[in-house]
C-alpha positions as CSV (number, residue, x, y, z in Angstrom):
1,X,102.0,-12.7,-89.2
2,X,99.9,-12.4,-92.7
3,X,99.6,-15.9,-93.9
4,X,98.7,-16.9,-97.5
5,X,97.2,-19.7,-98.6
6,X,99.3,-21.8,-101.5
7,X,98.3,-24.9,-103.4
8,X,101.1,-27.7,-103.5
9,X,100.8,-30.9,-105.1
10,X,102.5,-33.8,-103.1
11,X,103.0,-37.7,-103.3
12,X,100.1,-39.5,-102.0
13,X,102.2,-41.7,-99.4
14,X,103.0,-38.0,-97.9
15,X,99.9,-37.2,-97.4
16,X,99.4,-40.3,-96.2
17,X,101.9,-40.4,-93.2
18,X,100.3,-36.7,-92.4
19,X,96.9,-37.9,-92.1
20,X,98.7,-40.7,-90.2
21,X,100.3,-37.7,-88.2
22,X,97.0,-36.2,-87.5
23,X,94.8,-39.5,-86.1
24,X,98.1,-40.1,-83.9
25,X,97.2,-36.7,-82.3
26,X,100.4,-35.0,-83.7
27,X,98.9,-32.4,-85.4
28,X,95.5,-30.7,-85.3
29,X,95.3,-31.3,-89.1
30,X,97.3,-30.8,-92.4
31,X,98.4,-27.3,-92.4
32,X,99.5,-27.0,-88.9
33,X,101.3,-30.4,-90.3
34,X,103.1,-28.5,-93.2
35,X,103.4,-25.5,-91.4
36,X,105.1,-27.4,-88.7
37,X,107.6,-29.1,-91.0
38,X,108.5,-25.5,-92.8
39,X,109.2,-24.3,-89.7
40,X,112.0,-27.3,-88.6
41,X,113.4,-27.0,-92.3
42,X,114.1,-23.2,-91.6
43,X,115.4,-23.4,-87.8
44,X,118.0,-26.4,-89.9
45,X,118.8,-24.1,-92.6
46,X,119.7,-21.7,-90.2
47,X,121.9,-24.1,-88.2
48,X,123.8,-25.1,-91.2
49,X,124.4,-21.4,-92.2
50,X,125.8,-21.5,-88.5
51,X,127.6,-24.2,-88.7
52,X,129.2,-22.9,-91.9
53,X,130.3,-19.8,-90.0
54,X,131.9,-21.6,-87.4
55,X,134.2,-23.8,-89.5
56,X,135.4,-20.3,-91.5
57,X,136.1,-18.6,-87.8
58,X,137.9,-21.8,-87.1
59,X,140.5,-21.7,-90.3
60,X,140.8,-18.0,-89.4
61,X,141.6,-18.4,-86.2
62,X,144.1,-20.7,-87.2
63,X,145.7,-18.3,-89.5
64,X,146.0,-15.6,-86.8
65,X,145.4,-17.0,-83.4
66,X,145.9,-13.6,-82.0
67,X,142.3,-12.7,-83.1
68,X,141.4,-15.0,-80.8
69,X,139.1,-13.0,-77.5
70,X,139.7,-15.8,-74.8
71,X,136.3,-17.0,-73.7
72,X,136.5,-15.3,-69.7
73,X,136.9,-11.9,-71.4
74,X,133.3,-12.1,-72.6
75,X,130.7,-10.4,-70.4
């Protein structure tokens, strides 16, 4: 993966607990911090999109039941 180095400003105290991150052995240093914390933000994103589909199937399925496929009948 091509990766491109950005410039962020943040609150002190953030940087803060990531250094604090980083002496604990947590992290190798900041940007394998960030990085890190990017990557849990997408993998929740996604989870919430799923989520989100879930609860629609579920008020379709109680419209029509019959679109229900049993759970045995998948391979």
């Amino acid at each position: 993966m091509t990766s491109v180095q950005v410039q962020v400003r943040v609150p002190k105290k953030v940087v803060q607990e990531i250094d604090r991150w980083i002496t604990e052995g947590r992290f190798a240093n900041r940007s394998e911090a960030i990085k890190t914390v990017l990557t849990i933000y997408g993998e929740r994103e996604k989870t919430r999109e799923f989520y989100r589909t879930l609860l629609k199937r579920s008020e379709q399925a109680k419209k029509k039941p019959e679109s229900l496929i049993p759970l045995d009948e998948i391979p």
